[in-house]
N, C-alpha and C positions, 0 to 999 in steps of 0.2 A: 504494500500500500504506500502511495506518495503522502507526504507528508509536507505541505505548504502554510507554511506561517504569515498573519497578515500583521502587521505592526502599524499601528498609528498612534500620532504625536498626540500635540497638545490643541483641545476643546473639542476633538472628535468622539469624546463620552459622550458630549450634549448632541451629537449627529439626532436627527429628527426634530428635536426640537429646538437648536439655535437655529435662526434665518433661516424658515424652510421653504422661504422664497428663493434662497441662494441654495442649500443645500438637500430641500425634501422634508420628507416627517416619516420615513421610516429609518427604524432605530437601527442600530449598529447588529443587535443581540435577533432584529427581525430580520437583517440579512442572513447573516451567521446562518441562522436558522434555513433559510432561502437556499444560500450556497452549499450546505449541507447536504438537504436534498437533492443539489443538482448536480453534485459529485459526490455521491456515495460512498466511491472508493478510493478516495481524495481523504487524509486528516489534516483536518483543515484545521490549527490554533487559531489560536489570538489575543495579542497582548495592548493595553493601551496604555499610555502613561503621558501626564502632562513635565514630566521631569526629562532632562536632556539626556542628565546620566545615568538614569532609571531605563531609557530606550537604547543608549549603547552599550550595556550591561545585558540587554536582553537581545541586542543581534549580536553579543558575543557570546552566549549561552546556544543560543536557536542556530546561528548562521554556517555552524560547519557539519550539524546533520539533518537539516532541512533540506530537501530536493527545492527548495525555493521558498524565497519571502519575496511578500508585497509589501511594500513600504508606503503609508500615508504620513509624512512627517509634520503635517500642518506648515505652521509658520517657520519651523526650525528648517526648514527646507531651505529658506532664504539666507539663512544666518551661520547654518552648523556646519565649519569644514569637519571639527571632532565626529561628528556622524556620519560624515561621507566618508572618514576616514576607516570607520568602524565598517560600516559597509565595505570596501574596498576590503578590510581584512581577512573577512571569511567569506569563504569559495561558493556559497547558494546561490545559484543566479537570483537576480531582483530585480522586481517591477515596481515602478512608482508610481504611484495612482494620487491623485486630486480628485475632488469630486468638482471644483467648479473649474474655469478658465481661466486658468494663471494668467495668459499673455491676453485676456480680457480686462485685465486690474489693475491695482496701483502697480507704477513702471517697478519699483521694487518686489514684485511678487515676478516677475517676469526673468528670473535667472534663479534656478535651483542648484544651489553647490553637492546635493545628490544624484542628481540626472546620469554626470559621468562616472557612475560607482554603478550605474543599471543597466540592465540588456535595452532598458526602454519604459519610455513613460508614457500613461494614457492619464489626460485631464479634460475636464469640462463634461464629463459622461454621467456626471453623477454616478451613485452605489454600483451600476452598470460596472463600471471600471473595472471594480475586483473581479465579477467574473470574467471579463477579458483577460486580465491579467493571470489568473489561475488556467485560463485556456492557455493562453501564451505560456506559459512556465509545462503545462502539462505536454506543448509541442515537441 
C-alpha cells in the first residue's frame, strides 16, 4: 500500500470556514474523508500545524518513508527557505498545493521558496488540488 502524507501550514485548520468565498466551506477532516474513499489503497496521513518548526520536524519524520507528501505551507510558503530546505532533505517526491491563486494576489504571494524542492505545484483549484496531486504522486 502507498502511503502519501498531506502536510499543511498555518490557518489551514480553519479550511471551510475562514473566507469561504476565497477558500470553500468544506472542512479539511471532510476531504480526508472524500480522499479516502477515493483511494482506498492509498494511506493517506495528515498532519497540520500553524508552527514553522512543528512542520519541518514532521517532513523530517514523514519525508524518507513516505512514497510522497503534499505540501500546503500557507503563508510560510512565501517566507521559509528553512522548509524548502527541509523538503529538499528527504527523498518523497512532493507536490505543492494552494487552494487559491497565488499569482492572483498580493505581488508577494507570487514566489514560493518551496516550489523548487517539488516535482510540481497545483494552485487556484481549490481542495481539488490534493486529489490531483495524490494522482500525480501515484503516476
Amino acid at each position: 500500500m502507498k502511503k502519501i502524507d498531506i502536510i499543511n501550514g498555518p490557518n489551514l485548520n480553519l479550511t471551510g470556514r475562514r473566507e469561504p468565498e476565497v477558500y470553500g466551506t468544506t472542512t479539511m477532516e471532510q476531504l480526508l474523508a472524500q480522499l479516502r474513499t477515493t483511494f482506498p489503497d492509498v494511506e493517506i496521513g495528515y498532519y497540520q500545524s500553524n508552527v514553522e518548526g512543528e512542520l519541518i520536524n514532521h517532513i523530517q519524520q514523514v519525508g524518507f518513508t513516505a512514497d510522497g507528501l503534499i505540501v500546503n505551507l500557507g503563508g510560510y510558503s512565501h517566507t521559509s527557505v528553512a522548509l524548502r530546505d527541509a523538503l529538499l532533505a528527504v527523498p518523497a517526491p512532493k507536490v505543492e498545493v494552494h487552494l487559491s491563486n497565488i499569482f492572483a494576489r498580493e505581488d508577494y504571494r507570487h514566489h514560493s521558496f518551496v516550489t523548487s524542492a517539488c516535482r510540481g505545484m497545483i494552485c487556484g483549484l481549490g481542495l481539488q488540488g490534493y486529489e490531483l496531486a495524490i494522482r500525480s504522486l501515484l503516476q
